[in-house]
N, C-alpha and C positions, 0 to 999 in steps of 0.2 A: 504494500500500500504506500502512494507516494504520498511525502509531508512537506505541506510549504511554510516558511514562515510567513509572516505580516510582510515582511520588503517584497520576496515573491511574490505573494499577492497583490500587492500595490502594484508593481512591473506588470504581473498579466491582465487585471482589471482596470486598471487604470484608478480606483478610488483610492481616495487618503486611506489613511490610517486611521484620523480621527471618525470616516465615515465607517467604515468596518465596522468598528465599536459601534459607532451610532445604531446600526442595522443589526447587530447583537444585542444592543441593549432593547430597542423595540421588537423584537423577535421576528423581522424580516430574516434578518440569517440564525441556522440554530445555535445553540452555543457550541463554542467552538472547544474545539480539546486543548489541553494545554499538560506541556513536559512539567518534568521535577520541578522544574524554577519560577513554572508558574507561568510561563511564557506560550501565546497563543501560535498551536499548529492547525495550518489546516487540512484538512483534505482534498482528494481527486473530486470529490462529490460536491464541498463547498463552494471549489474554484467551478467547477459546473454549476450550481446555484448562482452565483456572481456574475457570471456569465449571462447566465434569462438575467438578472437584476441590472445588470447593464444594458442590454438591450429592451425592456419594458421603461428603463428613466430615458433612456436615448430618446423615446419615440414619444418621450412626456408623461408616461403613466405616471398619475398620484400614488405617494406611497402608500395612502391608505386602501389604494385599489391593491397596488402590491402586494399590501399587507394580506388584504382577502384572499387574493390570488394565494397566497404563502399557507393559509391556512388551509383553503380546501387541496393543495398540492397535500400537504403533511395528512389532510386527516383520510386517504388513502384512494381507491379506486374507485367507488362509488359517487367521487365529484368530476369525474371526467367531464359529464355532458354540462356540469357547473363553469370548468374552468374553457372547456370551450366555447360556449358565451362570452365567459368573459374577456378571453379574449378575441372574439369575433366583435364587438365591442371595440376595444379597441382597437382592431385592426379598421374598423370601420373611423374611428379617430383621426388613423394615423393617417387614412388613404385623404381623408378633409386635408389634412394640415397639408400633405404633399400637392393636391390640386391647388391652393390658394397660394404655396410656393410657387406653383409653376406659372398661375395667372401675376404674380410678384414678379417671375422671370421676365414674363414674355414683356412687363413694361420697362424691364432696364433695358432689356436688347430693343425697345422703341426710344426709349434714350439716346441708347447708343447710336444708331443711327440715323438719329437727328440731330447728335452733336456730331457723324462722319459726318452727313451732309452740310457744313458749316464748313470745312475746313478747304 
């Protein structure tokens, strides 16, 4: 079983340190194991956790949706057709945010070539 520490983690997820904690302390991530000294390891499974938890804030999910999300993951098989809602949901979100980018795009590239056409 591979064990990472906290800097590991930080390098593959990209979150702080102080956010780790954060998401341990509200139980977004579970508690994490920790050596003799007291010192937090994680595991292949967390850094997979970290991983969906990075891409659900990427796309803007609230952490309290997160959080939901985190609970019916944990409370077993039976929330599948739960957690695919909810993330159909926000996949339906994500798809808004990315059309009103692209209507955002399409008027810098009218910008842009109407500040070429000046030159």
């Amino acid at each position: 079983m591979s064990v990472y520490t906290p800097a590991e983690v930080v390098e593959e997820t990209g979150f702080t340190i102080d956010t780790l904690r954060y998401y341990e302390k509200i139980g977004l991530l579970e508690r994490v194991d920790r050596n003799a000294a007291g010192q937090r390891r994680f595991s292949q499974e967390d850094v997979g956790w970290l991983g969906m938890v990075r891409c659900l804030r990427d796309t803007g999910m609230p952490i309290a949706t997160m959080l939901r999300f985190a609970e019916l993951v944990r409370a077993g098989d039976h929330t599948i057709p739960d957690r695919i809602e909810l993330l159909e949901e926000h996949d339906r979100q994500v798809q808004a945010q990315i059309a009103n980018l692209a209507e955002r795009q399409s008027y810098i590239h009218h910008k842009i070539s109407y500040y070429r056409s000046l030159m």
